[in-house]
N, C-alpha and C positions, 0 to 999 in steps of 0.2 A: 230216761235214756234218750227217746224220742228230740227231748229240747237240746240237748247237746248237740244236734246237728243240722246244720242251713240247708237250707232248700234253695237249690239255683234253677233261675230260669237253661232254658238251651239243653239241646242233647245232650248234655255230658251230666245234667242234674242229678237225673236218675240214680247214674252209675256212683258218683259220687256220696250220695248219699248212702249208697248200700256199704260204703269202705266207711265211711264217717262213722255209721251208729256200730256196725261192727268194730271198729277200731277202739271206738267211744273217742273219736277227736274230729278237730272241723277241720276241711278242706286245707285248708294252710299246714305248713310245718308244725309238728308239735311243740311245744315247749319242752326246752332243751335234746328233740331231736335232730337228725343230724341227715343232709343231702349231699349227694354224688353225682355228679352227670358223668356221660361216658358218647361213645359210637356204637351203632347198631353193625352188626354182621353176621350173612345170609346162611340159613342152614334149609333144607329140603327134605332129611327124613319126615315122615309119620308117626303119630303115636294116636292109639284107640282104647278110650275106655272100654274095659271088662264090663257084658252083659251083667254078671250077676248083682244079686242083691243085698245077699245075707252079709254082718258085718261080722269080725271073732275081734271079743275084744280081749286086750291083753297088754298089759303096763308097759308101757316105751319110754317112759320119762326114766330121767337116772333124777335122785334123790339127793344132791349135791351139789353147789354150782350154784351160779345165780342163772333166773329164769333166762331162755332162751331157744329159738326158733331155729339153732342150728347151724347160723352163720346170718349174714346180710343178702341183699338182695343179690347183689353183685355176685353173691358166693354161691347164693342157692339156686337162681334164678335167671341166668345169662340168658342174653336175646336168644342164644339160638336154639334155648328149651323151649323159649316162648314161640319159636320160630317154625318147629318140629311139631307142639302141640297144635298150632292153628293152620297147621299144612302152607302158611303166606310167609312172604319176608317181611317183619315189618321194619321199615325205615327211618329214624331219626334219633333223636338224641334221646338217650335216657336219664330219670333223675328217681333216685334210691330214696327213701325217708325211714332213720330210725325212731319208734313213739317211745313216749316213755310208760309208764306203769299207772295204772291208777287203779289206786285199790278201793274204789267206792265203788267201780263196777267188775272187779275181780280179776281186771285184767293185770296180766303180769308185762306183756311187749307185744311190741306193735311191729310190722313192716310195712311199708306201702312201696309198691312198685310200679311204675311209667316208663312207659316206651310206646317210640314213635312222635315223638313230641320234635316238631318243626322247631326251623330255626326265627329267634322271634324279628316280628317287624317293628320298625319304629313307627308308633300311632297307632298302631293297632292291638287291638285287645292280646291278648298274653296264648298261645298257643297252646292246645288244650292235647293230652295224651292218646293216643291211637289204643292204646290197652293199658288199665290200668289195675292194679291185683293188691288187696290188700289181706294180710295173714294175721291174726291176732292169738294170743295164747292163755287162757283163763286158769283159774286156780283150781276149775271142775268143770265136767262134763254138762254139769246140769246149768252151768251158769254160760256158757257156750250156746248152747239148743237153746238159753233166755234171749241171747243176742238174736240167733237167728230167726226165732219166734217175731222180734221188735222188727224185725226188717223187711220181712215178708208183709208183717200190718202196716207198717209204714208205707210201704207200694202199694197196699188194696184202698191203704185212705187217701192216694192219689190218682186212683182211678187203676192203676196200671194191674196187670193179669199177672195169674200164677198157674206152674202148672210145675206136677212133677217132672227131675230128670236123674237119670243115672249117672252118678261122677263114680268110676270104680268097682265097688261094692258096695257104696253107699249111696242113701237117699239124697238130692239135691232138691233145689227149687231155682226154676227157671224166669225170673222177672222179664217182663215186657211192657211197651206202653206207658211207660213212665221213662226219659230221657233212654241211654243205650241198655242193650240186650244185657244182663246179668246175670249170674247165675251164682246159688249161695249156698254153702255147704258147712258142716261140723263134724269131726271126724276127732272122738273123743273131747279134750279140753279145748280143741283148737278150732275157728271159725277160717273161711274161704271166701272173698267175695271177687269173683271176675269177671270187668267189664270189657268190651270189647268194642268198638267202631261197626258200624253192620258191614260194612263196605269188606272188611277182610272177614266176614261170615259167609256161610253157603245159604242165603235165604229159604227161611222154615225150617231150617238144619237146628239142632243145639248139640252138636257132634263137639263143634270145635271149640265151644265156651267147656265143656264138659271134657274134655280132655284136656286142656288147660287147667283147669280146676283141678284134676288128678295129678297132673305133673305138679302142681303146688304144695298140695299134699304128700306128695313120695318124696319131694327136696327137702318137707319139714318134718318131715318122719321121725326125724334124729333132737327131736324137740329135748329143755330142759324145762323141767318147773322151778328146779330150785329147790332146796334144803326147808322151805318155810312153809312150800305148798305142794311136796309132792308125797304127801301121805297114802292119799285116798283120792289119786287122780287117775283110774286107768287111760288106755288108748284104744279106737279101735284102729282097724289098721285100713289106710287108704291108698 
């Protein structure tokens, strides 16, 4: 799993890397997925994850259908959820990526989501995303907690720190020290990875990655596994 994903130098490596082995795709557009750009606009409420701990699990996938995350970026995920969870405006263009399926690592779909992405200059290297959120959806719970398992070791074999955090009601892990702040979650068949710029964080905070991380998971709630794989997939609920 590990070699399927590039390691870049510069602050965005990190983050990148944790959407890549979670997604199981490299940094580019997938093969035969599919991008969108759009405009950012400002929203001001709050949102705070839930102290507790304990997860109830209980099937949310419908048994029919091809697999799916519930809709696209665009549908689930508008700036100004992004906007609300990390209490900042953030500003610039966005670009949507749908992955496709690969069933050697059990994944059924991919999304990847950017925003804050400047407008580009000519000559100069390619402008990199203010936040970026990748959501992936497995055929099982146990193959989910595999991904997140690879991704956590993949930062501790780059030196970078881990440490618990709470997204919800569930257990998270907090990356640092290896390119931007991360934060990575599983919440039944489905993996969470969201990276963030420090600059819209509250320094030593992990409030606002982790409440992000919650809004992710409550937009994809309404997940599909599909008719092929949703036997013996419960959910827990995030």
């Amino acid at each position: 799993m590990l070699s399927r994903s590039a390691s870049r130098a510069g602050a965005l490596a990190g983050g990148l890397v944790a959407l890549g082995l979670l997604g199981g795709c490299t940094q580019a557009a997938p093969p035969g997925g599919s991008a969108s750009t759009g405009s950012s606009t400002p929203a001001t409420r709050s949102a705070t994850p839930s102290p507790s701990r304990t997860a109830t699990a209980r099937p949310s996938a419908v048994a029919t259908g091809e697999p799916s995350l519930g809709g696209r970026c665009e549908d689930l995920l508008p700036v100004g959820t992004v906007n609300i969870a990390l209490r900042r405006t953030v500003i610039g263009r966005t670009a949507f990526i749908l992955g496709v399926a690969e069933p050697d690592i059990g994944r059924l779909t991919y999304l990847n989501c950017r925003y804050g992405i400047a407008t580009p200059v000519k000559g100069k290297p390619a402008p990199q995303p203010q936040v970026e959120i990748g959501i992936s959806l497995y055929n099982s719970p146990a193959q989910a907690h595999r991904r997140i398992q690879a991704t956590v070791e993949y930062y501790r074999a780059h030196g970078a720190g881990d440490r618990p955090v709470q997204v919800g009601t569930l257990p998270g892990t907090m990356l640092s020290g290896y390119g931007m702040p991360t934060v990575v979650v599983a919440s039944g068949p489905r993996t969470v990875a969201v990276t963030v710029t420090p600059k819209l964080l509250t320094a030593g905070s992990t409030t606002e990655l982790a409440s992000l991380a919650k809004a992710v998971l409550d937009a994809s709630a309404h997940y599909t596994l599909g008719s092929a794989a949703a036997a013996a997939s419960p959910s827990t609920t995030g």
